[in-house]
PDB file as gemmi writes it, atoms N, CA and C in Angstrom:
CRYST1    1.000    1.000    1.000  90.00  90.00  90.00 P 1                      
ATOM      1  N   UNK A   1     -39.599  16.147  -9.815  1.00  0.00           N  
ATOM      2  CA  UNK A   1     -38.818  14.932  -9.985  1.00  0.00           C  
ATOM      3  C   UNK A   1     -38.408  14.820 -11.464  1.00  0.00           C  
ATOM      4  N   UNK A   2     -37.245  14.445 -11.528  1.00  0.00           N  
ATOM      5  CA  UNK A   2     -36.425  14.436 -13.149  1.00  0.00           C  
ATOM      6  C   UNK A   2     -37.278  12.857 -13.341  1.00  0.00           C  
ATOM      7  N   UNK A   3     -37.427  13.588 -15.037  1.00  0.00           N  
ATOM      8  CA  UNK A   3     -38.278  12.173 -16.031  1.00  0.00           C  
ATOM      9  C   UNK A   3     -37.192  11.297 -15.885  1.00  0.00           C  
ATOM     10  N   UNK A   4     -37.181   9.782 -16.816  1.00  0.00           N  
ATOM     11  CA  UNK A   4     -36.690   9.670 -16.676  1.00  0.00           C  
ATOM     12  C   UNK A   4     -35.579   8.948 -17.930  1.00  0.00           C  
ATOM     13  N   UNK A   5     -36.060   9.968 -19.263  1.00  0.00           N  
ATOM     14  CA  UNK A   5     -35.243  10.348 -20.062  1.00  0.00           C  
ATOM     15  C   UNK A   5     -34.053  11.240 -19.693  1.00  0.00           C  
ATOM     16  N   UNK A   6     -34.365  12.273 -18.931  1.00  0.00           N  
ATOM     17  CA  UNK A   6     -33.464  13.138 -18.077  1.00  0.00           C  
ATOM     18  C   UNK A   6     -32.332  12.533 -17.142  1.00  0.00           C  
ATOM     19  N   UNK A   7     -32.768  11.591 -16.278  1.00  0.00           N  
ATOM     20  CA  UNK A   7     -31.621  10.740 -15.674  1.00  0.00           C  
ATOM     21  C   UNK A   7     -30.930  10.134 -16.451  1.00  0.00           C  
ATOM     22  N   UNK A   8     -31.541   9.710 -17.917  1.00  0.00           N  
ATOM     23  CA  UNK A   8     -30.770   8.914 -18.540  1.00  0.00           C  
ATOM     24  C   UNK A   8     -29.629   9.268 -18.999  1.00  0.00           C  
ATOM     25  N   UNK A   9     -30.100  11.027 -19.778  1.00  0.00           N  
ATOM     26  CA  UNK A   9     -29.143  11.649 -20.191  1.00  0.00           C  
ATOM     27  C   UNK A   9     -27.833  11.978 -19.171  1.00  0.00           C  
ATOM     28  N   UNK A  10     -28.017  12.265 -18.321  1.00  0.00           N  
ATOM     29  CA  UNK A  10     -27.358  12.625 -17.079  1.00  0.00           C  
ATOM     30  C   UNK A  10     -26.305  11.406 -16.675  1.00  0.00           C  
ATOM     31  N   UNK A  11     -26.979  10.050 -16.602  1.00  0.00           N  
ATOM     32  CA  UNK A  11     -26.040   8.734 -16.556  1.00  0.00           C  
ATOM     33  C   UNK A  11     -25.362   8.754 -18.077  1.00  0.00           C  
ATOM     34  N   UNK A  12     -25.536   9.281 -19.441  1.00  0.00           N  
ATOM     35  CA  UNK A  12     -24.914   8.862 -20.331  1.00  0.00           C  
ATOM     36  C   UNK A  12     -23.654  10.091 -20.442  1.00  0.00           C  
ATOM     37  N   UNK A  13     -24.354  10.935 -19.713  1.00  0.00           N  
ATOM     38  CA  UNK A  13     -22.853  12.160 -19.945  1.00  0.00           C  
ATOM     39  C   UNK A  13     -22.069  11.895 -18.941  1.00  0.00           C  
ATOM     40  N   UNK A  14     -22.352  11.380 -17.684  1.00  0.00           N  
ATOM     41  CA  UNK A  14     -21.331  11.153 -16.174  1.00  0.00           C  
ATOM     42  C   UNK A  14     -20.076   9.517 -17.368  1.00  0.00           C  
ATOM     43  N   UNK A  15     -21.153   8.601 -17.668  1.00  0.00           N  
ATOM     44  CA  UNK A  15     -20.355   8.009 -18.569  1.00  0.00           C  
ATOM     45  C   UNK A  15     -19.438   8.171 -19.064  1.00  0.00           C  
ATOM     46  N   UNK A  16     -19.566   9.259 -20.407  1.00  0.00           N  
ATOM     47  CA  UNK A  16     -18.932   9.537 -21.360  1.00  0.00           C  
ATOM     48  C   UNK A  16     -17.692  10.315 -21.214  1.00  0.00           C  
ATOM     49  N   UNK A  17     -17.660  11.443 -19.773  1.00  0.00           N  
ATOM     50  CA  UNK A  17     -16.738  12.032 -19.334  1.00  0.00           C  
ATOM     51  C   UNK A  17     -15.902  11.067 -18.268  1.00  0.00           C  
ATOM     52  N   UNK A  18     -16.227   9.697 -17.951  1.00  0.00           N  
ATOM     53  CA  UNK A  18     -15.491   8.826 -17.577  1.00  0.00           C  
ATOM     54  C   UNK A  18     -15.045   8.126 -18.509  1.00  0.00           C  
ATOM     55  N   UNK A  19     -15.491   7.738 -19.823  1.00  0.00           N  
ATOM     56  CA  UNK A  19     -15.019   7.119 -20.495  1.00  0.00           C  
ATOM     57  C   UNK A  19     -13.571   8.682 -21.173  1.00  0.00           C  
ATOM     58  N   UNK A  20     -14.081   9.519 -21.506  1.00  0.00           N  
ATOM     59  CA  UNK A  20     -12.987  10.554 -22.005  1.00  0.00           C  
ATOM     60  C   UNK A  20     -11.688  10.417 -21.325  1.00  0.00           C  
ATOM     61  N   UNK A  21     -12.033  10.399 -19.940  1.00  0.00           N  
ATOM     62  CA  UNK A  21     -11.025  10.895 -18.951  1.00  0.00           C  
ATOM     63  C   UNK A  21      -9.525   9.683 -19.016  1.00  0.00           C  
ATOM     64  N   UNK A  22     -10.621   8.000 -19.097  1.00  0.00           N  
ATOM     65  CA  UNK A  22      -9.362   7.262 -19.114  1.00  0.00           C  
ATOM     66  C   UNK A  22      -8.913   6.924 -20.533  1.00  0.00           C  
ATOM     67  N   UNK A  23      -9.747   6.807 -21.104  1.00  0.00           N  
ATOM     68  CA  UNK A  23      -9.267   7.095 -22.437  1.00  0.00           C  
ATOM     69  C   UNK A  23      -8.016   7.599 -22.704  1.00  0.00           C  
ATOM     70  N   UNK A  24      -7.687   9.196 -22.291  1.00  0.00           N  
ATOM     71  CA  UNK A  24      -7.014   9.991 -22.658  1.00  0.00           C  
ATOM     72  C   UNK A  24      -6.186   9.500 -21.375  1.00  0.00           C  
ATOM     73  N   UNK A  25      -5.862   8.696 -20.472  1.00  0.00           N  
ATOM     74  CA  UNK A  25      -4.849   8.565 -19.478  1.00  0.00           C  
ATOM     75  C   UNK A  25      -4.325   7.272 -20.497  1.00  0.00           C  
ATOM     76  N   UNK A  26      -4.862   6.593 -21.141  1.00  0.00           N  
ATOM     77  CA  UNK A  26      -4.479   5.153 -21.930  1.00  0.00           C  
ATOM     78  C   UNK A  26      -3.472   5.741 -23.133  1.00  0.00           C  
ATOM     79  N   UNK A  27      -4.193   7.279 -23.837  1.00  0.00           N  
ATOM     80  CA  UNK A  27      -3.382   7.466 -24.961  1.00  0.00           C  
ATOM     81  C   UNK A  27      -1.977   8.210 -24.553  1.00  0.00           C  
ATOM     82  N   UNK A  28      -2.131   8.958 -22.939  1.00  0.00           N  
ATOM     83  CA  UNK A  28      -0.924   9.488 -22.919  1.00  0.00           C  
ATOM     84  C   UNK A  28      -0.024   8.498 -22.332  1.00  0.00           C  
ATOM     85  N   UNK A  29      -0.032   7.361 -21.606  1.00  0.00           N  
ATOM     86  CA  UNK A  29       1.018   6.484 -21.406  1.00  0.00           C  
ATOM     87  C   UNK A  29       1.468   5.104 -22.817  1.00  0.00           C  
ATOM     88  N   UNK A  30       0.284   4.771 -23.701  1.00  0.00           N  
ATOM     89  CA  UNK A  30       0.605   3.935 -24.502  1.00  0.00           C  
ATOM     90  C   UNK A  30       0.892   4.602 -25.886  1.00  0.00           C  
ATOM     91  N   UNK A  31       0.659   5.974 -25.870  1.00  0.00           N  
ATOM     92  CA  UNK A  31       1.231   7.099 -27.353  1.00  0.00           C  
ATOM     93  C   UNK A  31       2.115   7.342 -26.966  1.00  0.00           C  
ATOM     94  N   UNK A  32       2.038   8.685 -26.246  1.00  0.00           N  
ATOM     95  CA  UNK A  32       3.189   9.490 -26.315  1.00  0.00           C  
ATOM     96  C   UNK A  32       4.144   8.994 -24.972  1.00  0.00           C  
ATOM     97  N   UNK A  33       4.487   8.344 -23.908  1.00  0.00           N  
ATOM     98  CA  UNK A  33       4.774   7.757 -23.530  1.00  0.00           C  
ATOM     99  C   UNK A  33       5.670   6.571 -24.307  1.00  0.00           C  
ATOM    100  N   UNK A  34       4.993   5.589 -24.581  1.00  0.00           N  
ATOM    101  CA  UNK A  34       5.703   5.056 -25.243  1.00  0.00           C  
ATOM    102  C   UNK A  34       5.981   4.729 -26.995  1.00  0.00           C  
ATOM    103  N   UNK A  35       6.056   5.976 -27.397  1.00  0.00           N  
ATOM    104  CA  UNK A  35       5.997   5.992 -29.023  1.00  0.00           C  
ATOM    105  C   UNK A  35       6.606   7.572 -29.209  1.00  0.00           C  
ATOM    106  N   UNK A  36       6.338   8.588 -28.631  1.00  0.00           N  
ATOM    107  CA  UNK A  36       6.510   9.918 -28.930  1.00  0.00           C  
ATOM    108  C   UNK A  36       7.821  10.149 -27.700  1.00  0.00           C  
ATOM    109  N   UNK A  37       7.994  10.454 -26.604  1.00  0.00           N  
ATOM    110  CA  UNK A  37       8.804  10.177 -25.680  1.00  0.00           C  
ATOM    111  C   UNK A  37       9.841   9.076 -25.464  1.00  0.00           C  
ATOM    112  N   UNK A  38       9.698   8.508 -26.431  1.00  0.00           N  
ATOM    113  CA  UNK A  38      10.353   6.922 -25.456  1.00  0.00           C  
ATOM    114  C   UNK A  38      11.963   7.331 -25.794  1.00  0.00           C  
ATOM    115  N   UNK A  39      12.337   8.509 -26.217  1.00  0.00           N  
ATOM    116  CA  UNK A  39      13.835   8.569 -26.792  1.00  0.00           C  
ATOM    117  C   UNK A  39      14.461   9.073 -25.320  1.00  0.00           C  
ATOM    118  N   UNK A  40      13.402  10.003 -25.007  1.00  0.00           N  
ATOM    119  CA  UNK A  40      13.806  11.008 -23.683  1.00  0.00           C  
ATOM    120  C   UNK A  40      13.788  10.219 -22.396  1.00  0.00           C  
ATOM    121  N   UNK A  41      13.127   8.873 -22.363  1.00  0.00           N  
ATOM    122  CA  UNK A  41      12.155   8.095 -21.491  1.00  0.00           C  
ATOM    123  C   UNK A  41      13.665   6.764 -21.205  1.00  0.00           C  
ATOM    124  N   UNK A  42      13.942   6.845 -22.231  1.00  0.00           N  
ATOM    125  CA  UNK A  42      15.241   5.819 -22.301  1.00  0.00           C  
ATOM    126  C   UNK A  42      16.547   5.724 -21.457  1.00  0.00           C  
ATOM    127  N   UNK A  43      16.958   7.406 -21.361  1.00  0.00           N  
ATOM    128  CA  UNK A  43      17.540   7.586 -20.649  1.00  0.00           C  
ATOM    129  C   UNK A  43      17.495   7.210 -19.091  1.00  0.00           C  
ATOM    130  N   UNK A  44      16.556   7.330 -18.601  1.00  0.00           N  
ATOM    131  CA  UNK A  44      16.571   6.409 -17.059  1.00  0.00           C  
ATOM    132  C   UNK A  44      16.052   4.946 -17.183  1.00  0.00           C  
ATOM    133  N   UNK A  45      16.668   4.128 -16.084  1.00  0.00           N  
ATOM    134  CA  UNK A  45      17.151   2.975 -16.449  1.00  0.00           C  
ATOM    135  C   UNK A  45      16.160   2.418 -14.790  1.00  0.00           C  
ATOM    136  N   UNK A  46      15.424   1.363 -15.240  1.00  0.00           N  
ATOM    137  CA  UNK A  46      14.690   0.586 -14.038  1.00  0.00           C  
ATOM    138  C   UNK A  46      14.833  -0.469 -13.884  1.00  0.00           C  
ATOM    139  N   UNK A  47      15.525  -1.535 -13.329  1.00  0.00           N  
ATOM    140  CA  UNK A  47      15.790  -2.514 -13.058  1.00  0.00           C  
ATOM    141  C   UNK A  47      17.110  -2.899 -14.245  1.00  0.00           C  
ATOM    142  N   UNK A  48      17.464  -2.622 -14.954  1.00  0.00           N  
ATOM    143  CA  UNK A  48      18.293  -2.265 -15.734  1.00  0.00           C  
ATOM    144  C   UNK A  48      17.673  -2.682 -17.399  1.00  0.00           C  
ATOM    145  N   UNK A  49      16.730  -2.030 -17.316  1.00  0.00           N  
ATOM    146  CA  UNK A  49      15.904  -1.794 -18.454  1.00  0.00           C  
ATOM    147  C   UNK A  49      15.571  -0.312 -18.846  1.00  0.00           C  
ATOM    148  N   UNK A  50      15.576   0.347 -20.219  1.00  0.00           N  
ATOM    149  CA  UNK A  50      15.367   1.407 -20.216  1.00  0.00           C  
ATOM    150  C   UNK A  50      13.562   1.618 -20.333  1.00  0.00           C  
ATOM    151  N   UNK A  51      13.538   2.839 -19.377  1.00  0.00           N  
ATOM    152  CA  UNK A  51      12.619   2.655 -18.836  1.00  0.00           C  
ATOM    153  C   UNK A  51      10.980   3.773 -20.158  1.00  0.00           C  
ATOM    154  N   UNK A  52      11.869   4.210 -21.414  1.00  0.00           N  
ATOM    155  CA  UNK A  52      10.631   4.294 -22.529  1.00  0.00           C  
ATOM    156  C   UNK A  52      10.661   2.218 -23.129  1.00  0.00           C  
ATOM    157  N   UNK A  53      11.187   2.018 -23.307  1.00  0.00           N  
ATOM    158  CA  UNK A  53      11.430   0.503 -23.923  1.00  0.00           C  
ATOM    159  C   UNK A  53      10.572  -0.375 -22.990  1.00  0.00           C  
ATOM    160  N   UNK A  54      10.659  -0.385 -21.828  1.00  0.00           N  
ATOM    161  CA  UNK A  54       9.816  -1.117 -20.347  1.00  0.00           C  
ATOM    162  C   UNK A  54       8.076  -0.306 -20.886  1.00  0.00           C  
ATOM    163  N   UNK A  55       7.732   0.863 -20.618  1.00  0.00           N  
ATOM    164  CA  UNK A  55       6.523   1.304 -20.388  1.00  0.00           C  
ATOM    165  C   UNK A  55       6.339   0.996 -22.040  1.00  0.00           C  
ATOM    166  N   UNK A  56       6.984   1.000 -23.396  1.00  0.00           N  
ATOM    167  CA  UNK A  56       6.185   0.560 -24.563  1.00  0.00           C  
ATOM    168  C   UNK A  56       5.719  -0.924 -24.585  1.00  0.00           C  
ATOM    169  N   UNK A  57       6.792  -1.469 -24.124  1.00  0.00           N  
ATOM    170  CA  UNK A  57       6.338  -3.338 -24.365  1.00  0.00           C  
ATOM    171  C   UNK A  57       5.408  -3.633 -23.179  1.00  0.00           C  
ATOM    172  N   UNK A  58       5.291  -2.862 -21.477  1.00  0.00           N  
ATOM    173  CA  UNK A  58       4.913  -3.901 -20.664  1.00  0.00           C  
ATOM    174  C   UNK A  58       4.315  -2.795 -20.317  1.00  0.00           C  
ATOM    175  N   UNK A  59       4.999  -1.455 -19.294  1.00  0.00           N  
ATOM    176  CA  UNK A  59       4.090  -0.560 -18.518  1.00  0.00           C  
ATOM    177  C   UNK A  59       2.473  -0.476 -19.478  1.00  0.00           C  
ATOM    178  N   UNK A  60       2.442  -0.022 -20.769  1.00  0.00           N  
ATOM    179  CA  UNK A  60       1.156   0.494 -21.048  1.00  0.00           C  
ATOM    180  C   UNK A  60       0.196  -0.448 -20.758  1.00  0.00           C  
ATOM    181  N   UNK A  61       0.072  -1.737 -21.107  1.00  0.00           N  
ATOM    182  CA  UNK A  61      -0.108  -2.866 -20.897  1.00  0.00           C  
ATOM    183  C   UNK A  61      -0.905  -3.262 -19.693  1.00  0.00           C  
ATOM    184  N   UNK A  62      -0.294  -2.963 -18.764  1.00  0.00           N  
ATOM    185  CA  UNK A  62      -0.522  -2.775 -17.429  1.00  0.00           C  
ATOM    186  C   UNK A  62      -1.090  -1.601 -16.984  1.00  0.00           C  
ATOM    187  N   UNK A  63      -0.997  -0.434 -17.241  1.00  0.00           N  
ATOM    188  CA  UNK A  63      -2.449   0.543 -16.824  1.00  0.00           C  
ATOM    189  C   UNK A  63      -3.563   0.191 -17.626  1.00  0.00           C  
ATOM    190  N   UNK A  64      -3.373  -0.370 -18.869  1.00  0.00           N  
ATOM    191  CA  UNK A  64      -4.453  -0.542 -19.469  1.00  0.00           C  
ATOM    192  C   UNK A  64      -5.438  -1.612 -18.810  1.00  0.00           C  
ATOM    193  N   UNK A  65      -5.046  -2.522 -18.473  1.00  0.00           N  
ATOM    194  CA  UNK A  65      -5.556  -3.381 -17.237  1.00  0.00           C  
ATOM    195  C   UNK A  65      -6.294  -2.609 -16.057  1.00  0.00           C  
ATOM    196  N   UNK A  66      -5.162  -1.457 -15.501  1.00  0.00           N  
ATOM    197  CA  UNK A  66      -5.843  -1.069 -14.233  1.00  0.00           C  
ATOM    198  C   UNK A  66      -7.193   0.159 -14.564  1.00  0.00           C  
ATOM    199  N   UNK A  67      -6.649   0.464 -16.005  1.00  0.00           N  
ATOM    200  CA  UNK A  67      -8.227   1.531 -16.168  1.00  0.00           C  
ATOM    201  C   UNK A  67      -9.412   0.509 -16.310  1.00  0.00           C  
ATOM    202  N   UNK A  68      -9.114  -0.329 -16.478  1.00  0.00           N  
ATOM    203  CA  UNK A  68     -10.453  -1.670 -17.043  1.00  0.00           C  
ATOM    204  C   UNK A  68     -11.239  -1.559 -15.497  1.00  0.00           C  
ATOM    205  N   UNK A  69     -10.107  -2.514 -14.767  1.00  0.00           N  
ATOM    206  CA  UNK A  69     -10.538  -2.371 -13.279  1.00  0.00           C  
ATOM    207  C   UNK A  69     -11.251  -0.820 -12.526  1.00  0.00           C  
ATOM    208  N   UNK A  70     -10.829   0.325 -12.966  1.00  0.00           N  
ATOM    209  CA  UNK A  70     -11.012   1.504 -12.425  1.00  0.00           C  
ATOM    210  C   UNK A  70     -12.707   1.974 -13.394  1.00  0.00           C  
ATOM    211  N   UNK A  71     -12.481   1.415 -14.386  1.00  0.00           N  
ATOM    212  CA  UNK A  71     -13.872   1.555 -15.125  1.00  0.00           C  
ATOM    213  C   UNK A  71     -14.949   1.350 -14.785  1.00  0.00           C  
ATOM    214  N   UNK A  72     -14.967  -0.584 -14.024  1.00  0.00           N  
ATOM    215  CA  UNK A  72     -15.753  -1.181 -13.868  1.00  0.00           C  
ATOM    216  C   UNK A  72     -16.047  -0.481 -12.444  1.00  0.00           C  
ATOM    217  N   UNK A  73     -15.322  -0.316 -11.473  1.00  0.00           N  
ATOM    218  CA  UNK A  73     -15.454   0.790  -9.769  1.00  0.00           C  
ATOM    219  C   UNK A  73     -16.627   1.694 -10.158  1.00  0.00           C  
ATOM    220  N   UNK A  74     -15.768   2.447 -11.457  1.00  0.00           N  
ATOM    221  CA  UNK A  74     -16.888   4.020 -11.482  1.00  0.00           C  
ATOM    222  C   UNK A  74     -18.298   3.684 -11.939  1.00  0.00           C  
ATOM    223  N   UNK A  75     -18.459   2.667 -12.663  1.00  0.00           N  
ATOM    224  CA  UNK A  75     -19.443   2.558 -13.831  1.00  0.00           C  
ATOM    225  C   UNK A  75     -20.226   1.532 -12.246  1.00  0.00           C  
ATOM    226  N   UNK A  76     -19.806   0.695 -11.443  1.00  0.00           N  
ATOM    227  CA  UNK A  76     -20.682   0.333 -10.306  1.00  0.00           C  
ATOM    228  C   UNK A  76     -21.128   1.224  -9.437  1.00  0.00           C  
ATOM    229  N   UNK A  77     -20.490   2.629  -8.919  1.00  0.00           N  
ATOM    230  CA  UNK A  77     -20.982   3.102  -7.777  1.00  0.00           C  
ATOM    231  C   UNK A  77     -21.646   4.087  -9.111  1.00  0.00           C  
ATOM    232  N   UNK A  78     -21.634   4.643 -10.682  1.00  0.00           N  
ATOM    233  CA  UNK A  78     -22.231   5.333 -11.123  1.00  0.00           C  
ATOM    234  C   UNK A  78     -24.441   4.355 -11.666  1.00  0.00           C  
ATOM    235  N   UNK A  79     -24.530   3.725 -11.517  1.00  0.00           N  
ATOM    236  CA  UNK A  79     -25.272   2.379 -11.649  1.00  0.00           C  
ATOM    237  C   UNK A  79     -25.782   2.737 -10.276  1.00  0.00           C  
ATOM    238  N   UNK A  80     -25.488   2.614  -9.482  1.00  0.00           N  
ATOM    239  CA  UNK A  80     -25.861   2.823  -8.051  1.00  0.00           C  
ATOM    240  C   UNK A  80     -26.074   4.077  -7.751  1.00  0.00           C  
ATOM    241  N   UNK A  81     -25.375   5.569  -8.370  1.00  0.00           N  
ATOM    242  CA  UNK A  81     -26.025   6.645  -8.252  1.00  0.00           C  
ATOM    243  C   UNK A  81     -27.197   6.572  -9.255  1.00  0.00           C  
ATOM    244  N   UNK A  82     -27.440   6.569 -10.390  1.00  0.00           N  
ATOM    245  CA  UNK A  82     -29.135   6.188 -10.879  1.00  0.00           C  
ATOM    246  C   UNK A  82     -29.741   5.569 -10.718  1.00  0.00           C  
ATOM    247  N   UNK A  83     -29.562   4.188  -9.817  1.00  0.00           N  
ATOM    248  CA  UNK A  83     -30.809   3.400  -9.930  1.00  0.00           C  
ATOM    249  C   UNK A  83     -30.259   2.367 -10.698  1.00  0.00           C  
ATOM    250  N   UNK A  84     -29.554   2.409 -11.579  1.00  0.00           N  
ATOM    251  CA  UNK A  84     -29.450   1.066 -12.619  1.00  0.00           C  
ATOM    252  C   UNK A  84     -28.915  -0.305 -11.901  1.00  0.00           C  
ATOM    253  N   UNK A  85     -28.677  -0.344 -10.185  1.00  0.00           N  
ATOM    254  CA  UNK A  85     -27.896  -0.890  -9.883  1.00  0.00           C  
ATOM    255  C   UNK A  85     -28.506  -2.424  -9.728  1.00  0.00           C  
ATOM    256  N   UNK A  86     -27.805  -3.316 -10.268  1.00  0.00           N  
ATOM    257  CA  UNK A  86     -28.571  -4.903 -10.076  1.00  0.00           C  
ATOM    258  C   UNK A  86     -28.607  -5.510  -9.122  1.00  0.00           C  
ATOM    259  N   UNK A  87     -27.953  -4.843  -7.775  1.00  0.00           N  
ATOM    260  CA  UNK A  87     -27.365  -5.236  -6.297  1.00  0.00           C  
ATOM    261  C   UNK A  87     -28.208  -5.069  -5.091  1.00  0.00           C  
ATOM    262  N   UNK A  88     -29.652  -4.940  -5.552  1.00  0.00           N  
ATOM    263  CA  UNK A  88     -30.914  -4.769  -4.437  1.00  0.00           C  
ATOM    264  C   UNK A  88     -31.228  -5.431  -3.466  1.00  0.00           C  
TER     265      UNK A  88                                                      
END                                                                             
């Protein structure tokens, strides 16, 4: 049976590669998305807004919201794969 310094480590790396993962989905729609791209991004037009100008002021905005929500999902059923879960 794993100690349970060992699980810990194990819950802090499942973490950390969830925290990496959206992280890096936040920097490629609110960087380069809308800061590095937005010239190329401009050219198509969504509701008649150009659509790098839409994802800099509002889209990033809004995934950034839904990784929050998608955080809190992983980080509950990951809580519930170790044990940490407060829901007994």
């Amino acid at each position: 049976m794993p100690s349970k310094k060992d699980i810990s480590k194990a819950y802090w790396r499942e973490n950390i590669k969830y925290l990496i993962l959206l992280l890096s989905i936040w920097f490629v729609v609110s960087f380069l998305l809308g800061i590095v791209w937005v010239e190329s991004l401009n050219k198509i037009r969504i509701g008649g807004f150009k659509l790098g100008f839409w994802i800099a002021q509002q889209g990033s905005m809004y995934v950034f919201v839904v990784l929050i929500f998608i955080y809190v999902r992983l980080m509950n059923k990951l809580d519930a794969k170790y044990g940490y879960s407060s829901e007994d």
